[in-house]
C-alpha positions in Angstrom: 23.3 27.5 -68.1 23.8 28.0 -71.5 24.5 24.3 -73.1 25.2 25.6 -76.4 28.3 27.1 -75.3 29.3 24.7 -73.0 28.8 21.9 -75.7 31.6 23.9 -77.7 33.7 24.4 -75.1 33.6 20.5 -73.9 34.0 19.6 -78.0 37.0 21.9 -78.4 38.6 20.6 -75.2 37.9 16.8 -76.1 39.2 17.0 -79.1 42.8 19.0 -78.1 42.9 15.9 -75.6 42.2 13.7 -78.1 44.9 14.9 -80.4 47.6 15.1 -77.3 46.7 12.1 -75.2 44.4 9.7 -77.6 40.9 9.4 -78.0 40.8 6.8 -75.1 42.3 8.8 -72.4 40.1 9.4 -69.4 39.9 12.8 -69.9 39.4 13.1 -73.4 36.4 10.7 -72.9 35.0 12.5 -69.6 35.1 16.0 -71.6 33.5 14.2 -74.8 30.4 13.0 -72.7 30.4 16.5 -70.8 30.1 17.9 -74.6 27.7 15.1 -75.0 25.4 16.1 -72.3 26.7 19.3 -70.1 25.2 17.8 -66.7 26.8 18.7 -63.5 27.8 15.3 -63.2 29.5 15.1 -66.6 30.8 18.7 -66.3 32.6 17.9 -62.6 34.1 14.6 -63.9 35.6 16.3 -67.0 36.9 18.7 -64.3 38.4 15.9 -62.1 40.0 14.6 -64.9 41.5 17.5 -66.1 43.0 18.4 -62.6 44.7 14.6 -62.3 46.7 15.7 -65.9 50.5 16.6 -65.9 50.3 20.7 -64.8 52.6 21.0 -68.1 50.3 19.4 -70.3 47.3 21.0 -68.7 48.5 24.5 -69.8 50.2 23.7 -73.4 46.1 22.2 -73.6 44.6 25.7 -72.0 46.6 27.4 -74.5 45.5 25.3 -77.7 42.1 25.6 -76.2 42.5 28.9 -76.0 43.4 29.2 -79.8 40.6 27.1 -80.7 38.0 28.7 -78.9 39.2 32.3 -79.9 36.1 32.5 -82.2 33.7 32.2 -79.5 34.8 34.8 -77.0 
């Protein structure tokens, strides 16, 4: 597992949630302690969390992700 990457990733996607939802929204704090420490534990819960969000919000976040992240691919 490459944790450099992942910590990125987790960052970028905390902090889109963050912005959209607040910095106290379950899933922008699961995905800021999966950037925190990329365990399977913290990793699956960030997942979780992600899957209980509105499928219309989920995507415009993929997308800004995705703009975000277009560095790193």
């Amino acid at each position: 597992m490459d944790f450099a990457v992942e910590d990125r990733f987790y960052t970028a996607l905390s902090a889109v949630i963050s912005a959209r939802l607040g910095a106290e929204h379950p899933c922008a704090m699961a995905t800021a302690n999966a950037a925190r420490s990329p365990s399977s534990r913290n990793v699956n819960a960030a997942h979780q969390e992600l899957e209980r969000l509105d499928s219309g919000i989920r995507k415009e976040v993929e997308q800004e992700l995705e703009t975000w992240m277009r560095g790193d691919i």
